[in-house]
N, C-alpha and C positions, 0 to 999 in steps of 0.2 A: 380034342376040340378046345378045352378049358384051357391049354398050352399054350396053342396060337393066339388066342384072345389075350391071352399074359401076356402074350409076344408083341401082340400088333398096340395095345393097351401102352405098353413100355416106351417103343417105335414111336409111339403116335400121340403119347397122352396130353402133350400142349395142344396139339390142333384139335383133338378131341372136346378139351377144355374151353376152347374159342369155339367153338364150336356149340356148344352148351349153352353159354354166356350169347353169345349170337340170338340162338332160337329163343332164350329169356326176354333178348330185348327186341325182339317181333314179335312176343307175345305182348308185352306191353303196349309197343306201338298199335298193334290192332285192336287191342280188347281195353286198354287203361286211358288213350289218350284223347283230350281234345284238341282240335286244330289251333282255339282260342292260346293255347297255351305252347307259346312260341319258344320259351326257353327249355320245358322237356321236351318237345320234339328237337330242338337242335340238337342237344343231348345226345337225346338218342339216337339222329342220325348220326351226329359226328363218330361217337361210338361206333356203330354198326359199322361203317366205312373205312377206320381203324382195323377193326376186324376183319373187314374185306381183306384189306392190305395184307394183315398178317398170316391167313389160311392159305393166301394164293405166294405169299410168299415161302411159308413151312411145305406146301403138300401140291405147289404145281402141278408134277407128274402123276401125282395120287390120283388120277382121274374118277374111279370111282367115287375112290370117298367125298370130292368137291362134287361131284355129280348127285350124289345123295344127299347130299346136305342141303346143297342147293332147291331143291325138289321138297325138301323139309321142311325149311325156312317159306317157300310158299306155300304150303299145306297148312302152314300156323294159321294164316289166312283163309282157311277154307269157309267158314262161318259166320267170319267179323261182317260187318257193314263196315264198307267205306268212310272212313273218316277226313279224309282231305278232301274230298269231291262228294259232289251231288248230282254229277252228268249220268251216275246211274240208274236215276229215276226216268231219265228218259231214252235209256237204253231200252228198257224192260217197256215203257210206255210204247215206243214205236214196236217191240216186238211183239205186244198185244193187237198191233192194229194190222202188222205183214202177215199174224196168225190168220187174223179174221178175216184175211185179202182187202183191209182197209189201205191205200193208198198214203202214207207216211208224208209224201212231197205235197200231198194237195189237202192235207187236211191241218190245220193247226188245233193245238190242246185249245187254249183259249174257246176255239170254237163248240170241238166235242165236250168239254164237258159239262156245257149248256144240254146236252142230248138228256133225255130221259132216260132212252134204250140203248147208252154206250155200252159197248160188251165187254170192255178191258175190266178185268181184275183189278180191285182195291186203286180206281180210275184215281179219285181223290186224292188219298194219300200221295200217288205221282206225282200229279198234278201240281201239291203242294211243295211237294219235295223237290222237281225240277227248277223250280223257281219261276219267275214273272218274264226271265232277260229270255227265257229256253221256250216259257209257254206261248209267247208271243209270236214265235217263227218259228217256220217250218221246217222238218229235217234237213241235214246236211253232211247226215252220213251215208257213204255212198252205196251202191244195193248189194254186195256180198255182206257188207256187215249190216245192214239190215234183216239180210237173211239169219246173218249169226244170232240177233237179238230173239229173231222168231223161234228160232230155235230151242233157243234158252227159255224160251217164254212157254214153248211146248212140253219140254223136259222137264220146266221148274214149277208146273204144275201152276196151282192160283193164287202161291206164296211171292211175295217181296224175297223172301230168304231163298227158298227155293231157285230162284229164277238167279239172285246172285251168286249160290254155288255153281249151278251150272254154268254161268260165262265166264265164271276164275275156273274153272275144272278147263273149259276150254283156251283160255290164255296160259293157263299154268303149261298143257300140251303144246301148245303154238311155241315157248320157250323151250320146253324139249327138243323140240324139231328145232329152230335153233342150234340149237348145242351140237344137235349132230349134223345137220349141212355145215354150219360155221366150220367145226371144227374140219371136214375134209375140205371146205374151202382153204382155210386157213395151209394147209399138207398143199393142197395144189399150186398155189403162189409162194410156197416154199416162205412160210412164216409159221414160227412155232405152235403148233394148237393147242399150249396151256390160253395164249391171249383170250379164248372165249369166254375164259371164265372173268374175265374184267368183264362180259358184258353178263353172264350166267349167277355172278355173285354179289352187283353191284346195286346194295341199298336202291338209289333212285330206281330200278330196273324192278326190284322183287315191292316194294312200297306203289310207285304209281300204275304196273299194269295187276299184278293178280292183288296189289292190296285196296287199289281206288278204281280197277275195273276200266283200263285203259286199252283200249284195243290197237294202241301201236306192236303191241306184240304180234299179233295175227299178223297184222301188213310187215312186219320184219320177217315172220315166218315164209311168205309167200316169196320176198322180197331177196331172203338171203337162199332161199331155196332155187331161185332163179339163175342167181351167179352161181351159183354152184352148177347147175344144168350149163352156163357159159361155161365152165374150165374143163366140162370134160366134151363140150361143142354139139353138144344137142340143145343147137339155138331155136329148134322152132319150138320144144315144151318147154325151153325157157322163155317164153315171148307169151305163152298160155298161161304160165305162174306167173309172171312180171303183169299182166293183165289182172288175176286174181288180188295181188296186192296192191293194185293201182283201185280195185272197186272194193278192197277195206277203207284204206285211205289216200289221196290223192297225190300224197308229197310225191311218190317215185316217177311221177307226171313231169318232173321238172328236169329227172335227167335223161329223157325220151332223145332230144336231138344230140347228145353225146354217142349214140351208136351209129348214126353217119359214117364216126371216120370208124371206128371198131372193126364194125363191117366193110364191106363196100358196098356199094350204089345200090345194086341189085340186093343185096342180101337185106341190105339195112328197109330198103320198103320192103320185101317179103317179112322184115320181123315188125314193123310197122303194120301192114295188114292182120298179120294174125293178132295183135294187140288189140288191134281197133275191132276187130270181127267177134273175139271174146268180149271186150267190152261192151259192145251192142247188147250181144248176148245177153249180159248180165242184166244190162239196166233194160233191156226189152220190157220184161214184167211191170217196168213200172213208169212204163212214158205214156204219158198224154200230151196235149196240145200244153197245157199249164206246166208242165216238169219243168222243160229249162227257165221258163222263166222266173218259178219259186226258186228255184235250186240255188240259180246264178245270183237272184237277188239273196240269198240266206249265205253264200258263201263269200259275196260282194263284202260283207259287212266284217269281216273279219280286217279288211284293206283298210275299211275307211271310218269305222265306228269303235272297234275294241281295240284295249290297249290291257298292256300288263308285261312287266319286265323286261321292259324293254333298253336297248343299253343307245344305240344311236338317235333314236327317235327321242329319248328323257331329255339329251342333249340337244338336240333342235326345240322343243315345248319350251325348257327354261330360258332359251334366249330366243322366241319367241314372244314368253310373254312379258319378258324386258322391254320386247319394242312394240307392244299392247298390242299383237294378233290374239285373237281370241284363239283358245287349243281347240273346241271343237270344231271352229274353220278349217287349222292348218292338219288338224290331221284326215279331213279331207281330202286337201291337197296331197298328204304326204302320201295316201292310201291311192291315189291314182299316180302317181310319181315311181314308190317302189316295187311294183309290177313291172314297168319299164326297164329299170333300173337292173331287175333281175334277168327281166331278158338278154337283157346284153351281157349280163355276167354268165348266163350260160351261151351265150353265142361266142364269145370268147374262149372257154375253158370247152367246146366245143372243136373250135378252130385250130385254137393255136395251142392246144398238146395232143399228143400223141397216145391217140386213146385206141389204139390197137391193142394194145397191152392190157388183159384186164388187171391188171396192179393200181396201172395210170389211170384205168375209167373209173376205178373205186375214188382213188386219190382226188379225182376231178368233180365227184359227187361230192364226198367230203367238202372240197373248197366250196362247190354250188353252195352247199346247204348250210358250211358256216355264215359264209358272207350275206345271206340270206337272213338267215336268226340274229348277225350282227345288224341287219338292216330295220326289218319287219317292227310294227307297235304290239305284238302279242306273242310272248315268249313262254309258255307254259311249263311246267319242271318236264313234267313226260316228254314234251316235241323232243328234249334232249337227245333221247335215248336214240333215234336214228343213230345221230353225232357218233355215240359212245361205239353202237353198231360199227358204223362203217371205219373209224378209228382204228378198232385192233387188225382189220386189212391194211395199214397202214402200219409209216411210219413214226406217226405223231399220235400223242398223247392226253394232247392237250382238251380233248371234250372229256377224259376222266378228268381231268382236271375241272371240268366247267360243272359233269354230275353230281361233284363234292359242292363247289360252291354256290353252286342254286338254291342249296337248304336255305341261302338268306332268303330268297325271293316270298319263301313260306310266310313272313311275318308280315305280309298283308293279312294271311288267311286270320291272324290273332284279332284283327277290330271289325268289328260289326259295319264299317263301310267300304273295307277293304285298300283303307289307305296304304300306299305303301312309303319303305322308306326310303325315300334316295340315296343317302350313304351307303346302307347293307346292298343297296342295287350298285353304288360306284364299286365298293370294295369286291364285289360278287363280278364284276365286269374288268377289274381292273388286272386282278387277280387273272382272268381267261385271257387277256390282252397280253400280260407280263409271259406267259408261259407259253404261248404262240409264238410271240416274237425269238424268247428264247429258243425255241425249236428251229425256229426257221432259222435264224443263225447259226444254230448250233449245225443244223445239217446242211445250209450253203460254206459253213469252212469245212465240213465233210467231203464234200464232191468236190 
């Protein structure tokens, strides 16, 4: 036994090394850093990312060992609180109230914690911690991960801490699952299955879901679990998991009418009914007369009130307010315009490719969801992480490319009003622009 460890030690001891140095600087990222402080975090992510590069470049086929480490590096996290985000207070808050069968769409914080006899654990602290923009309105998270909150809120006993180990214990597994549908996805369309590991080892990926408590992981787990049930053509339990990850979260909503041509007529509404029939499902437990109307107006405002790293929209605001519109007008306007705008870009990528192929209908998700994020005023580092997803199905690179340069986007989080800076947003966009275009030329003189 001492042999082979000399052996594999000798083999291995650079990756091993990086490796090391890796999990030192996700210790620090979780337990050392404050957000305020924009130059060690760039740091450190740039670092980490580096490292990405170099592990998946030494030990590709290593699969275990990038599997373990992987898995390591989010376990550093088991403990830490969140330090980039504060949506976790109202994670835990809504899963104290699905605990007590309190109704999450029909009650706002704001309200209950006027209550005398609220039942939620360490209500206040939440309350404080979610902030004023979260205690105002009403959930908007959709009802499987509502349930997941409750869950955690059951398991995590009547601790803050408690309750965030439990929902990184559960995303840290939703990223397992991952790893293993991805990678026989990836064998099915006949592309290499080291590519998982761009999304299994990639900073932004192990930092915003098990380290800031983002639950895109869950909905990629449902989500990549799904195509995978497409490639070996047991479309009706992929139509039940595609359901699942539509009630984590809503994005995989947008490439619904892509399976029209996929399928044919007949198949594509049978895989439309059973979508729609789980979904009821889900959200049954928690409809009243008031749901859609709360829901629709709390998810309305993402269109037409919040902004944040955004790369087309920055550009229409500043030559707006050249010709003195006011910005909280125009991005009213802009917030009823690119709903439209998206419609037609999935009716197009819809129509005119050839999405029989599930190669093509990943590829045409992909295009949906960049042109989407290049459009939208709220750009968050996590949304990314689809991109980076649906990317290594693919033959384009370019959202790793966009994972690395989002760290700018971070140096809002450094000032107490969240100002951000337009440059590191131009060079952060210009940067995903240059390397898109490259790609696309590089593989239209290919074909």
């Amino acid at each position: 036994m001492p042999n082979r460890l000399i052996t594999y030690w000798k083999l291995h001891k650079v990756a091993i090394l990086l490796a090391l140095l890796s999990l030192a600087f996700y210790s620090t990222f979780a337990y050392h850093l404050e957000r305020t402080d924009f130059v060690k975090l760039l740091t450190l992510f740039s670092a980490l990312f580096f490292l990405c590069f170099k592990l998946i470049q030494f030990e590709k086929w290593n699969f275990k060992f990038l599997l373990s480490i992987g898995i390591l590096f989010r376990l550093i996290f088991l403990i830490a609180e969140p330090n980039l985000s504060q949506d976790f207070y109202r994670f835990i808050w809504d899963g104290g109230l699905v605990k007590d069968f309190i109704n999450p769409y029909l009650n706002l914080p704001d309200t209950l914690i006027e209550q005398s006899n609220l039942v939620i654990a360490n209500a206040q602290e939440l309350y404080v911690g979610m902030g004023s923009l979260s205690a105002r309105h009403y959930s908007n998270y959709p009802p499987l991960n509502q349930l997941i909150f409750a869950l955690a809120s059951l398991f995590g006993g009547k601790t803050i801490l408690g309750s965030i180990v439990a929902m990184r214990s559960i995303i840290i597994f939703a990223d397992v699952g991952i790893f293993y549908f991805g990678r026989k996805l990836l064998k099915n369309i006949n592309q290499s299955p080291h590519l998982i590991f761009w999304y299994f080892l990639n900073p932004l990926v192990i930092i915003e879901l098990t380290g800031n408590l983002h639950f895109e992981g869950v909905m990629l787990f449902f989500f990549v679990w799904a195509l995978y049930l497409l490639s070996i053509h047991k479309w009706q339990w992929a139509a039940v998991v595609y359901a699942c990850s539509i009630s984590v979260k809503l994005v995989p909503l947008l490439f619904l009418p892509l399976f029209l041509k996929h399928f044919n007529l007949k198949k594509s509404i049978s895989f439309y009914t059973i979508i729609g029939a789980t979904s009821l499902l889900l959200f049954a437990p928690f409809y009243s007369s008031e749901f859609i109307s709360n829901y629709s107006q709390t998810i309305g405002l993402w269109f037409s009130k919040f902004e944040f790293n955004a790369g087309l929209w920055n550009g229409i605001k500043h030559i707006g307010i050249h010709l003195d519109v006011k910005p909280w007008e125009l991005i009213k306007t802009y917030g009823k315009i690119t709903p439209v705008l998206t419609i037609i870009l999935v009716l197009l990528f819809t129509f005119l490719r050839k999405n029989q192929k599930l190669s093509v209908l990943i590829t045409s998700m992909l295009g949906i969801l960049t042109l989407y994020f290049f459009m939208t005023a709220t750009v968050h580092p996590w949304y990314i992480i689809f991109l980076v997803l649906l990317t290594i199905f693919s033959k384009y690179r370019y959202a790793i490319v966009w994972s690395a340069a989002i760290v700018l986007s971070y140096y809002a989080y450094s000032l107490a009003d969240f100002k951000e800076n337009l440059w590191l947003l131009a060079l952060e966009y210009i940067t995903v622009y240059a390397f898109l275009i490259y790609e696309l030329i590089a593989y239209r003189n290919k074909t």
